[in-house]
N, C-alpha and C positions, 0 to 999 in steps of 0.2 A: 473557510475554516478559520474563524475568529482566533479561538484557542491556540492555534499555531504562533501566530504575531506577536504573542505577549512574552515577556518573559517569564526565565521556566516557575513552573508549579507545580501544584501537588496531582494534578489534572495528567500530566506528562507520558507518566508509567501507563497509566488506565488507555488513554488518549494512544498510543505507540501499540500497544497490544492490540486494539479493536483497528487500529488500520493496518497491522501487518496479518490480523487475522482474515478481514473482507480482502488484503492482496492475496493471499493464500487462495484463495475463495478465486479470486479472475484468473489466477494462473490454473486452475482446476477447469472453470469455465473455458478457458483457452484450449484447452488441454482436449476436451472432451469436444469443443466445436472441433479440432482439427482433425477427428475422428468419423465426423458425418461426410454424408456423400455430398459435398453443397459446389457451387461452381464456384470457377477458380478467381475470377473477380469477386466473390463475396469474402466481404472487410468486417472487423470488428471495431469500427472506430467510435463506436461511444464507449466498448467496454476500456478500450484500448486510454483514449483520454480519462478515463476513471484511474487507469493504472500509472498513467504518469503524474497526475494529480497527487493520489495517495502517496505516489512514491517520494514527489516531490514535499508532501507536509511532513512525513517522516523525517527528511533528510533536515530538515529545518529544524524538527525534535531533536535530532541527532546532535547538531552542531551546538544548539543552544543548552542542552544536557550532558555531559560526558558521561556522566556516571549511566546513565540511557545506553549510551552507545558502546560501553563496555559489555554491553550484558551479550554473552556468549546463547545464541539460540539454540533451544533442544529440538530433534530432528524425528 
């Protein structure tokens, strides 16, 4: 994720929305696999690295945007 590295842009807001929206989306996917009948060694480790990835270029938006990271989320 290019757009991350750069410093901030107009790209930021757009870019912060569509990755906490797809997080939203794996915690749901999480959510809904912990509800199947599946054996107890079965891992989610691709979705799982999806989600540290996202969360990690967020955190990068965050730091390099304040005005970003002020925004109070609606629930």
């Amino acid at each position: 994720m290019e757009c991350a590295k750069q410093t901030t842009s107009n790209t930021d807001f757009a870019l912060a929305k569509v990755l906490n929206t797809v997080l939203l989306e794996i915690i749901d996917l999480i959510r809904k696999t912990k509800s199947l009948d599946l054996p107890e060694d079965y891992e989610l480790n691709d979705l799982n690295r999806t989600y540290v990835l996202f969360v990690d270029e967020l955190e990068k938006l965050y730091e390099r945007n304040t005005k970003l990271a002020e925004i109070t989320p609606r629930l």
